[in-house]
C-alpha positions as a printed NumPy array, in Angstrom:
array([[  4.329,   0.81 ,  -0.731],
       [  3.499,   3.976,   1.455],
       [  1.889,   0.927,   3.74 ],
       [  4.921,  -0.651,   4.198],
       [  6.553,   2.414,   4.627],
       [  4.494,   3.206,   7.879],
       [  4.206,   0.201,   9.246],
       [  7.717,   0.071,   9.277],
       [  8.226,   3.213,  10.819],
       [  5.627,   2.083,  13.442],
       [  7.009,  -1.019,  14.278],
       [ 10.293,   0.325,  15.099],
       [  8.561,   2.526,  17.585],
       [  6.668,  -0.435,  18.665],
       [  9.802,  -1.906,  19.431],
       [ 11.52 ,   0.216,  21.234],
       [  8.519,   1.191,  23.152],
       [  8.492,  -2.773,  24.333],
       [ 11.626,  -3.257,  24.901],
       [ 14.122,  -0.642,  24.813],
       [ 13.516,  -0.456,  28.217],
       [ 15.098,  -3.838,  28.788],
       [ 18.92 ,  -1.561,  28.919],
       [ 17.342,   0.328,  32.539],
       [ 16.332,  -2.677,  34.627],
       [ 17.152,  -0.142,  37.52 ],
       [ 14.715,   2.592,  36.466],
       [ 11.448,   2.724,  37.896],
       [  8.547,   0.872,  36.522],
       [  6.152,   3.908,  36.89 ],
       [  8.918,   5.651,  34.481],
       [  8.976,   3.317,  32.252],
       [  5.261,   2.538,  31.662],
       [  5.034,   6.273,  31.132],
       [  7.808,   6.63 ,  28.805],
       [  6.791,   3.176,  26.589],
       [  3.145,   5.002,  26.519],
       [  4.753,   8.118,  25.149],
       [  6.48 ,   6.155,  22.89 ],
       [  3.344,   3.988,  21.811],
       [  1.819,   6.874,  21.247],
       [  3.726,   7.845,  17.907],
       [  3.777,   4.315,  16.702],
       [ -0.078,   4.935,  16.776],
       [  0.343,   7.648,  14.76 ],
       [  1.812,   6.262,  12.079],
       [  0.075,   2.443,  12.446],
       [ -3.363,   4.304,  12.327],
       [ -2.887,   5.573,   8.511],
       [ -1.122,   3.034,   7.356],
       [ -4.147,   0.388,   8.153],
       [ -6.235,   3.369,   7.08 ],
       [ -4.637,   3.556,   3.409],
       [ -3.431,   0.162,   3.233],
       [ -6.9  ,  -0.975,   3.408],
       [ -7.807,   0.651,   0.08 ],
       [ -5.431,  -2.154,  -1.363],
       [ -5.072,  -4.988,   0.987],
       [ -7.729,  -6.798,   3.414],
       [ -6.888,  -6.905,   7.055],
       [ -5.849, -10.508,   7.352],
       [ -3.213,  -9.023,   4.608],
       [ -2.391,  -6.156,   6.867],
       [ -1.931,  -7.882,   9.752],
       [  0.812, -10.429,   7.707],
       [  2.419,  -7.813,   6.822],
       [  2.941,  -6.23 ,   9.633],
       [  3.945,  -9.026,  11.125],
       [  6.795,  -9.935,   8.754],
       [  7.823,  -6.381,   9.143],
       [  7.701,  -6.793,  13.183],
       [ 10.113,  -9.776,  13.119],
       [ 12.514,  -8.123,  10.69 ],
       [ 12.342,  -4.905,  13.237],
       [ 12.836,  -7.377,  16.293],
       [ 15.347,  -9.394,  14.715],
       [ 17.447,  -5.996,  13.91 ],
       [ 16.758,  -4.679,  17.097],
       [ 17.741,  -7.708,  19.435],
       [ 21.04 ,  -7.838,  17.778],
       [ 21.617,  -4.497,  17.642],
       [ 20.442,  -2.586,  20.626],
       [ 20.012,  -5.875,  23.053],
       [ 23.097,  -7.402,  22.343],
       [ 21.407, -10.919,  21.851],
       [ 22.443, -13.642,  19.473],
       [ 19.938, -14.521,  16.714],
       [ 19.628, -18.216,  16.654],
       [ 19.28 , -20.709,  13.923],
       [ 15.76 , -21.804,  15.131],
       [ 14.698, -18.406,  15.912],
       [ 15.147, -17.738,  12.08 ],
       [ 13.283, -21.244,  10.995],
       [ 10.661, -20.261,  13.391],
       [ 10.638, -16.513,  11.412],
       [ 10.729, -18.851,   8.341],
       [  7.382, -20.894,   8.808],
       [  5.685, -17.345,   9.58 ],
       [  6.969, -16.593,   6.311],
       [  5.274, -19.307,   4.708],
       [  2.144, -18.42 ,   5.933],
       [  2.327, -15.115,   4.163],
       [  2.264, -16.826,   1.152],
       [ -0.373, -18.731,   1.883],
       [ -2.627, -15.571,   2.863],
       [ -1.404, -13.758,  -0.07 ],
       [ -1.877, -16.732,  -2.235],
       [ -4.948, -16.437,  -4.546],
       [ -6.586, -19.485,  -4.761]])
């Protein structure tokens, strides 16, 4: 659970690092390179551990699904939150299918 925990945490820095910049089209590049760095930065500090611990429990094509899933929940949030965009029907069976996969990679056969 503490996994999940962090990667969430991470990914919503992640996020905003990419593109919360996407609001000041009119702010320098150089500015905003530095400040997405800055902002990368944390995400590393919590994404770091949480592969750390998390691979005690879970092996990294696991990890890497589940941060994933967590990244398009994140997105999905933030785009219709902070961006203002719509969240459309095929975005969400496209978001679907990934989810499928999970259960494929979780699956044990």
């Amino acid at each position: 659970m503490m996994t999940v925990i962090l990667l969430t945490i991470s990914n919503i820095f992640m996020t905003i690092a990419w593109y919360g910049h996407l609001k000041f089209k009119n702010s320098p590049l150089w500015i905003v390179i530095l400040v997405s760095w800055l902002i990368a930065f944390v995400e590393y500090c919590f994404q770091v551990p949480a592969n750390r611990w998390g691979h005690e429990h879970f092996n990294a094509a696991q990890l890497k699904t589940i941060q994933e899933i967590i990244t398009l929940i994140v997105f999905c949030a933030f785009s219709v939150v902070y961006l203002k965009e719509d969240l459309k029907w095929n975005y969400l069976v496209g978001f679907f299918f990934i989810v499928v996969a999970a259960f494929f990679i979780f699956k044990k056969w």
